[in-house]
C-alpha positions in Angstrom: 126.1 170.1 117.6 124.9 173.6 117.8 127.5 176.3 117.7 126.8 177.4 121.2 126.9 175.3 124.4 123.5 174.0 125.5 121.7 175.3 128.8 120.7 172.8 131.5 117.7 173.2 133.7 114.5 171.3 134.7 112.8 171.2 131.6 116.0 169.9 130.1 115.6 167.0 132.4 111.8 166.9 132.0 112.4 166.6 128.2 114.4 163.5 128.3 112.3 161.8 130.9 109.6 162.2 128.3 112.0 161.0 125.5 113.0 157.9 127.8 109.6 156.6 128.4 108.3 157.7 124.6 111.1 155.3 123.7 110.2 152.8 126.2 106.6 152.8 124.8 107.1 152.3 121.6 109.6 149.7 121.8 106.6 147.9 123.4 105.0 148.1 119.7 106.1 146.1 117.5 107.5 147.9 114.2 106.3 151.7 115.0 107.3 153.9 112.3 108.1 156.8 115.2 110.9 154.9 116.9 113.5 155.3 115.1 112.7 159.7 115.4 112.8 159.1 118.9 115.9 156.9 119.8 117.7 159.9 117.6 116.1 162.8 119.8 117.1 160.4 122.6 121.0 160.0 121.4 120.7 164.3 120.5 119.0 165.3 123.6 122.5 166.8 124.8 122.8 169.1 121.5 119.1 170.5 122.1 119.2 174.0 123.9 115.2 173.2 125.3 115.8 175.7 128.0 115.0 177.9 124.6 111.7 176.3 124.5 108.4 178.0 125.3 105.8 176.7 126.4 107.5 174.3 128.3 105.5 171.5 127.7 107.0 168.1 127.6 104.5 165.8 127.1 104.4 166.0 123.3 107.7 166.7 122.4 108.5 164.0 120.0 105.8 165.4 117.6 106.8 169.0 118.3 110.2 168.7 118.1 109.4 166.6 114.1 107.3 169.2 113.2 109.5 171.9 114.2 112.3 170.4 112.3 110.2 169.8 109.4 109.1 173.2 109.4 112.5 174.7 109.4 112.9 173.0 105.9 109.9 174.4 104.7 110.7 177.8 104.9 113.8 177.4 103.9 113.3 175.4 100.4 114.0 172.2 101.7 110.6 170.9 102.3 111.0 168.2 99.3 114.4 167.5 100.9 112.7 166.3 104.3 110.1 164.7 102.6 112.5 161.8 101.3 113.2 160.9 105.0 109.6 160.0 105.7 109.5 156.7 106.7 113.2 156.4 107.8 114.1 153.4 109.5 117.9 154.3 110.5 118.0 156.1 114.0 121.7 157.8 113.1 120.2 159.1 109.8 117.8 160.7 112.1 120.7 162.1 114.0 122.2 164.0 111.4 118.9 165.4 110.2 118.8 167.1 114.1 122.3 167.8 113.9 121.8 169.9 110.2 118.7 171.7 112.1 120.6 172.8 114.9 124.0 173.6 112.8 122.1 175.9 109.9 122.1 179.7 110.6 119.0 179.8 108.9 117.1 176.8 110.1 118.2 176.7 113.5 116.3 179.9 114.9 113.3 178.5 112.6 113.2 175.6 114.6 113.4 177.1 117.9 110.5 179.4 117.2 108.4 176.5 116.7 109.3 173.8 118.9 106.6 173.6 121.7 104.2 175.3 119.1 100.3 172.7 119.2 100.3 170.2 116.3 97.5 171.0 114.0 97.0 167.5 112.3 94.7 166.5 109.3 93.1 163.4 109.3 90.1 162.4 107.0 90.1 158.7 108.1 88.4 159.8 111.4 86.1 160.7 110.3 84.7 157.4 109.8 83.7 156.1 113.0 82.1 159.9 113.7 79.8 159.3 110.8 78.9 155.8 111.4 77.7 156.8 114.7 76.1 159.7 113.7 73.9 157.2 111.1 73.4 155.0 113.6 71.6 158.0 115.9 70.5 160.4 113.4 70.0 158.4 110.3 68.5 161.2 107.5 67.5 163.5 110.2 68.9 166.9 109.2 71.4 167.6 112.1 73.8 170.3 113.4 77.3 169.5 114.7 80.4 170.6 116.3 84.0 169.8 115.6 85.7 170.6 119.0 89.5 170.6 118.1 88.9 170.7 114.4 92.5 171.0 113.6 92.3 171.8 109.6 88.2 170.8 110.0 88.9 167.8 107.4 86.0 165.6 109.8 82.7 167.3 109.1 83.2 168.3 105.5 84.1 164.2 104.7 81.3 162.9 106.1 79.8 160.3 104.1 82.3 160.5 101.7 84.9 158.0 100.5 87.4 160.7 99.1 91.3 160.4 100.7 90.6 157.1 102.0 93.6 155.9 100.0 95.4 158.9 100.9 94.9 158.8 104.4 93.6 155.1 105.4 96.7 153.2 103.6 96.4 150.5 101.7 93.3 148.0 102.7 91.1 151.2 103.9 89.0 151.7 101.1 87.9 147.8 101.4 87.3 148.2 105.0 84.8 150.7 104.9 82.7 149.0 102.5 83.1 146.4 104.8 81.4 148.5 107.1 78.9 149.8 105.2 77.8 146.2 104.5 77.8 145.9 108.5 76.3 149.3 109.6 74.7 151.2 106.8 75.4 153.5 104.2 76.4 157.1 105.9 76.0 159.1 102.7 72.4 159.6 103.5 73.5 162.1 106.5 71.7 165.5 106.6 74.6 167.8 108.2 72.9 171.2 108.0 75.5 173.2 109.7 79.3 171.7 110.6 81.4 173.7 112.8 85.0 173.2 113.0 86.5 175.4 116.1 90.0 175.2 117.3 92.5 177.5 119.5 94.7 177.6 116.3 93.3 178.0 112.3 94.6 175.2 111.3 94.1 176.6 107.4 95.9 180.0 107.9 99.5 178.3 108.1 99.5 175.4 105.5 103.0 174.9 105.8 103.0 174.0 109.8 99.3 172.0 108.9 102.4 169.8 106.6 104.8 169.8 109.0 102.4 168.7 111.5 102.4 165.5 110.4 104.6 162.8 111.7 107.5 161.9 109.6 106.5 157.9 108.6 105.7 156.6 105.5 101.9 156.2 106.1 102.0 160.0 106.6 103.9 161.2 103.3 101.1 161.0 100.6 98.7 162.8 103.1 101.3 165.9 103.3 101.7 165.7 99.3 98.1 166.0 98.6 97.2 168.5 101.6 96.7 171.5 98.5 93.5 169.6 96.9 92.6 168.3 100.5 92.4 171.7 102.4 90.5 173.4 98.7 88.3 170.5 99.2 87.6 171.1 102.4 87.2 174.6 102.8 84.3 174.6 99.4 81.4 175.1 101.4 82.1 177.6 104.0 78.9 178.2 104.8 77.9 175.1 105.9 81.4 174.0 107.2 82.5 177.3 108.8 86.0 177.1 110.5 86.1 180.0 114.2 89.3 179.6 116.3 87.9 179.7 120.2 90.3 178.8 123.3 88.2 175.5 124.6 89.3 176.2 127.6 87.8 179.3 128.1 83.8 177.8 128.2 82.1 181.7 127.9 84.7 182.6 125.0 83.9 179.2 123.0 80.4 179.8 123.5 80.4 183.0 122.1 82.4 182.1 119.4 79.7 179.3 118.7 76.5 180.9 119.2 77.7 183.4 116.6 77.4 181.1 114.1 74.5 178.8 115.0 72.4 182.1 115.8 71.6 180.8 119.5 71.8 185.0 120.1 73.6 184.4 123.9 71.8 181.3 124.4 73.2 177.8 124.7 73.6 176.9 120.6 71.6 173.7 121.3 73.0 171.3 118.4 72.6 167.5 117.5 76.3 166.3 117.8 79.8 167.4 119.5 82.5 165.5 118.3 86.0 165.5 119.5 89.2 163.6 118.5 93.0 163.6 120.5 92.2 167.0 121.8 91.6 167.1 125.3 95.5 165.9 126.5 96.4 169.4 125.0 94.3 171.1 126.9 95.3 170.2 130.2 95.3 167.3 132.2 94.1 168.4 135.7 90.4 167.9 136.3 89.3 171.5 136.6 90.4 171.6 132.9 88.3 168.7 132.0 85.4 169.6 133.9 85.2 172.7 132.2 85.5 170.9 128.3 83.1 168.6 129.6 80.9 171.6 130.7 81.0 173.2 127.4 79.9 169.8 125.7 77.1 169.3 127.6 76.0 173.3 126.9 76.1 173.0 123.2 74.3 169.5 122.7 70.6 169.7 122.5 69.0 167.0 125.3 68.9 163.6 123.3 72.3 165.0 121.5 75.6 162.8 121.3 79.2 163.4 122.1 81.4 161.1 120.1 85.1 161.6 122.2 88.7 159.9 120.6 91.8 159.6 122.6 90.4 159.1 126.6 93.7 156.9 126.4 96.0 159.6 125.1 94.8 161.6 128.2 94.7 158.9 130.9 97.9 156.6 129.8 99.6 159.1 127.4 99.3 155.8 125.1 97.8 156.8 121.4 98.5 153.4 119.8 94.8 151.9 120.5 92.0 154.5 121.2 88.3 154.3 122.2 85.9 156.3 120.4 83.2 156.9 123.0 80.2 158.1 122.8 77.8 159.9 125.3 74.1 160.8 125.2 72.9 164.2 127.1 69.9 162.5 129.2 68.1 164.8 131.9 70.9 167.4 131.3 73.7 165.6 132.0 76.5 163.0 129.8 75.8 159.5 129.6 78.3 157.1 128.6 76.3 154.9 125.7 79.5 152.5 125.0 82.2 152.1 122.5 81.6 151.6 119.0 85.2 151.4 117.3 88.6 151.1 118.6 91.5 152.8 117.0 95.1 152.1 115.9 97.8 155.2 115.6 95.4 158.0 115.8 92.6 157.0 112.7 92.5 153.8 111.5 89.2 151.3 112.9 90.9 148.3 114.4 87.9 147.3 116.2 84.0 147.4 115.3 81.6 146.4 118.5 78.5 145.4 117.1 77.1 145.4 120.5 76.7 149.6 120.2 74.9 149.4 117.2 72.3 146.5 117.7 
């Protein structure tokens, strides 16, 4: 327990609703390596001062609330120490990792700080339904493109590359892309000219919460251990992977951010590809907010251009565990949905090829 007595008010309440049906949910999935993080939230949720928490955003508090505790050890030495619990299994073990948090004069306040703060994750592996698609449109076409939500900007830079497959893919991964090369081409023959990663947050100046960003389970840990060579990797060619932070949901500042870089001097920047992964729940669900990410999509592609969208469920259903990766095509100025290539399991892994999209 925290030395002082917990505050109660709405966002209290709106907490553990979100803890009671995140629980819920992933009891409905067999084995998933975030339950047992989330029954001990659940069981601490009285110890948790979240009246202390701003922004008040409830939706995404499991991940939040991990990387916020995870963060605490980081800056206080203890990083290695959290790392051993990735991939706990034991929901009381979990419990006194919350309870240490809360009871330490010098994590505690850490943790408070940064509970509520957005998640900047780092994931190669999604990177390969993006560049599958983008083959299967633009085949050696030199093309421009746009990371919107670009986190660390790990997609554009990977592109037609196998490295930190077995990092990030798990065991199997490497073996199921060649599989789908032998399906649907070889991507290394992509021509990306210019690959922008923009995000509200630079995901690069703060490598420590980039780390702590990532969910405590044991698929995760070898992904936060080699993030050093990952991010040097990534950030080589700055010139042709440029990283701006932009609020997306603020159309005129994003494109002005953007036409900076793609020289479009004030005009719409006009590029080949938009590509977007589990960012528009964090932007807002209401449709004004969505019509206005949607608007700033259609502005940067180029008519014949493609949108490749991950995470429509995350948005709709607040469910992650299966995702879509849509693409659209701008046609006569406006989005057309062209079908669903891949489905998704936990955020990055292709569970699903439809070979439908691509004939």
């Amino acid at each position: 327990m925290s030395a002082e007595i917990p505050r109660r008010g709405k966002f209290t309440e709106d907490v553990k609703i979100s803890l009671e049906r995140g629980v819920a949910n992933l009891s409905r999935v067999g084995g998933s390596p975030e339950l047992p993080l989330a029954k001990a939230l659940l069981a601490s949720h009285s110890n948790v001062d979240w009246e202390r928490v701003n922004p008040k955003e409830s939706g995404g508090i499991l991940g939040s609330t991990a990387a916020a505790m995870h963060y605490a050890h980081i800056k206080t030495g203890k990083g290695e120490e959290y790392l051993n619990f990735f991939g706990e299994s034991d929901p009381k073990k979990w419990e006194g990792v919350i309870a240490t948090v809360l009871e330490d004069k010098a994590m505690s306040p850490i943790f408070y700080k940064n509970v509520g703060r957005p998640l900047t994750t780092v994931f190669p592996a999604r990177r390969v339904p993006v560049e599958h698609v983008l083959d299967s449109a633009f085949g050696e076409s030199p093309i421009r493109g746009v990371d919107l939500g670009a986190g660390a900007h790990v997609t554009l830079p990977f592109l037609g590359s196998d490295q930190y497959l077995d990092t990030d893919g798990g065991e199997g991964y490497r073996q199921k892309r060649a599989e789908l090369i032998e399906q649907l081409g070889d991507p290394s023959r992509l021509n990306i000219q210019l690959g922008v990663g923009v995000d509200i947050q630079d995901g690069r100046k703060d490598p420590d919460w980039l780390r702590a960003s990532a969910l405590p389970t044991a698929a995760n840990k070898p992904i936060v251990e080699a993030l050093g060579p990952l991010l040097a990797d990534a950030s080589r060619d700055g010139e042709k992977f440029p990283f701006r932070s932009a609020d997306l949901r603020d159309t005129e500042n994003s494109l002005t951010v953007i036409q900076a870089i793609t020289g479009a001097n004030g005009k719409d920047p006009q590029v080949d590809f938009v590509s977007s992964s589990f960012v528009r729940h964090q932007l807002g669900r209401d449709k004004a907010t969505q019509e206005k990410f949607t608007d700033l999509v259609n502005r940067l592609l180029a008519e014949g251009g493609v949108w490749i969208d991950m995470g429509e469920e995350l948005l709709t259903q607040g469910d992650w565990t299966k995702s879509k990766v849509r693409v659209y095509k701008k046609e006569d100025d406006k989005l057309t949905s062209k079908g669903v290539p891949f489905v998704l399991r936990d955020f990055r892994y292709v569970e699903e090829v439809r070979l439908e999209y691509f004939s």
